[in-house]
Phi, psi and omega in degrees: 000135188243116157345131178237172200263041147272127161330133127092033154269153174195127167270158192218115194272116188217102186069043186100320185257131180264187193202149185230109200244161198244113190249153193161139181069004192067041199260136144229117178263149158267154174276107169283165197055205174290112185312111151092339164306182183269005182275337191269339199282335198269325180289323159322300191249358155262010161276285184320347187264326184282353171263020197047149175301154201313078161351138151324093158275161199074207163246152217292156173299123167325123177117292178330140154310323184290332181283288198322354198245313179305302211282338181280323179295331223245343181283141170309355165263358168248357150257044154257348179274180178295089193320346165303303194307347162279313180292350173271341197240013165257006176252005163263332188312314177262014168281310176295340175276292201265001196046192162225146111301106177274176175206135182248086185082063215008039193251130166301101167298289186219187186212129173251096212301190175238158192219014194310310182299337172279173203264135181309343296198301166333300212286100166256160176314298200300311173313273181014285218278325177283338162313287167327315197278317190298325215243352148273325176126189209260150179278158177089350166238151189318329173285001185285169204180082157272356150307298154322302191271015110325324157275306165326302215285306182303308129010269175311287166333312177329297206297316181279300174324351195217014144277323230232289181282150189291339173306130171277135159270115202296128170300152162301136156259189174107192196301293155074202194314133200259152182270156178329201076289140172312290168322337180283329182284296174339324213248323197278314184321286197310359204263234178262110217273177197303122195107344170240157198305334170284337157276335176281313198279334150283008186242353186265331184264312176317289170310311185275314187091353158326080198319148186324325203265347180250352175270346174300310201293328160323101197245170177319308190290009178242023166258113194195095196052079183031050163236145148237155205239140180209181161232112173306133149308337172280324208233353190034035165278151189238121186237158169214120213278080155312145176250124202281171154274035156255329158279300168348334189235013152265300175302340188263310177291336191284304197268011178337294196232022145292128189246159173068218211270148193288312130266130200236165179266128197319329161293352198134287217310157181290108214285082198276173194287346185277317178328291199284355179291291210310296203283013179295284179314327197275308193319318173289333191279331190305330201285333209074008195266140180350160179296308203279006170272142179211194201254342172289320168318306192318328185283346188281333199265321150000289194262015175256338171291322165294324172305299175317300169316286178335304190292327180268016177231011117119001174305123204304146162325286186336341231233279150013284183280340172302316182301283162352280197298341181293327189289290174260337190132164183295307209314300185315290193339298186295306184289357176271329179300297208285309186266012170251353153267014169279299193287319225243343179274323174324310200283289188319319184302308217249315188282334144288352151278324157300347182251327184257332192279332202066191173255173151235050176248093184293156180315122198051008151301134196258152180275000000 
């Protein structure tokens, strides 16, 4: 079998006839048609467009469209955004890596390099705009899509700019994840009982107050005179975790004949952060509880629980939130802080109006 100057092509001469296949990963496709017409070059390149362009190997150069695409997926600012607007902003992402092939009324229309190996610096106005023109598609035919390439365009400005300028752009505020409700824990326990896997990694974010990236990462050995001792991975700060009995009596039996990390995936395997989100969310829908219950609310309800104790050991708020923020963090703090005087003016609220309105049910009415 001989090379041809096509990528990943190799002819193969057989009975007379030669044949042309397009091999890679340890695939071999045939090429149809005529060596070198435009039907083997449309056939060329929708085999080649379905493995994508040639990846980067190893890690992309300081400086790259590619680092620079790494390091923005990995930022708080793209995981702050709305998972629709991520997933939309991973289809430029990877355009912008691997390049495209378009293709129009089954004809190749344009071919879009990758463009991950140039310096951000590239991304010009001039660039941009041709990005844009390549990628809605010729006007006047069913591919065109100029909204898409209205996303691109927004997409790309984004990256340099937020590559580029020295200004930090202040995170989304507001409420965002609501803390957990009692009745709502009550409902998940009864849900899935004490030995399964879904119940320890709820008793584990509940109880520690810990974010998802920290409750994985938790191993035995960070169990040590009824603390658990850690380093948050965001803030690397070293907190250390009294374990109520309500983790306890989860946790001991759990970890009975187990070495190493406190959760594992029902095979063994080492626990990544998408595993434990995904099987998180089914475990609340199994529960019935609400879209808006999540697993960051646990940390909320975490520091509005620990704020109660402190207070029911007779400690001043100062002493109290202080505790709190020693657990979860200022941030958790202030928002457990902000909804549990929300619920006590509520509570205030609703007890003047029993007092000044009364009731209008009298004693054995029935309602």
């Amino acid at each position: 079998m001989v090379k041809v100057d096509f990528k990943y092509v190799q002819v193969a001469p057989a009975k007379g006839k030669t044949y042309y296949y397009y091999r890679r990963n340890g695939q071999r496709q045939t090429i149809k048609g005529e060596f070198g017409s435009t039907e083997w070059r449309r056939n060329y390149d929708r085999i080649h467009a379905s493995f994508g362009n040639d990846p980067i190997k190893g890690e992309p150069e300081t400086g790259t469209i590619a680092a620079a695409l790494r390091d923005y997926k990995d930022s708080e600012d793209y995981r702050g955004l709305k998972p629709k607007t991520q997933k939309g902003y991973l289809r430029y992402i990877s355009l912008l890596e691997n390049g495209e092939t378009i293709e129009s009324d089954g004809q190749i229309a344009k071919r879009i390099p990758a463009l991950g190996g140039q310096p951000v610096a590239a991304l010009t106005v001039k660039v941009i705009r041709k990005l844009r023109d390549d990628f809605v598609g010729v006007r006047g035919t069913p591919q065109f899509r100029p909204s898409a390439g209205n996303g691109l365009v927004t997409f790309c400005n984004l990256l340099v700019k937020w590559y580029s300028d020295p200004k930090v752009k202040k995170l989304k505020s507001g409420d965002g994840h609501r803390p957990a409700e009692e009745h709502e824990i009550a409902q998940f326990r009864a849900r899935h009982p004490i030995g399964t896997l879904k119940r320890m990694a709820f008793e584990l974010a509940l109880n520690t107050g810990q974010r998802g990236q920290d409750v994985i990462a938790m191993k035995k050995e960070d169990i040590r005179d009824g603390k658990i001792q850690l380093a948050q991975e965001k803030t690397g700060a070293r907190v250390w975790v009294p374990m109520s009995d309500d983790l306890k009596a989860v946790l001991i039996p759990w970890m009975k004949d187990r070495i190493g990390p406190i959760l594992t995936t029902p095979t063994g395997s080492s626990m990544k952060e998408d595993y434990f989100r995904k099987m998180m969310r089914e475990a609340y829908d199994e529960a019935g509880l609400p879209a808006d219950f999540t697993t960051h609310g646990l940390r909320y309800a975490a520091a509005t629980r620990i704020y109660e104790v402190y207070k029911s050991l007779g400690n001043p708020d100062r002493i109290a939130w202080e505790a709190v923020a020693d657990v979860t963090g200022h941030a958790t703090m202030l928002m457990a802080k902000k909804y549990s005087e929300q619920k006590r003016r509520t509570q205030i609220t609703v007890g003047h109006l029993n007092a000044a309105l009364g009731s209008s049910v009298k004693p054995g009415q029935k309602v």
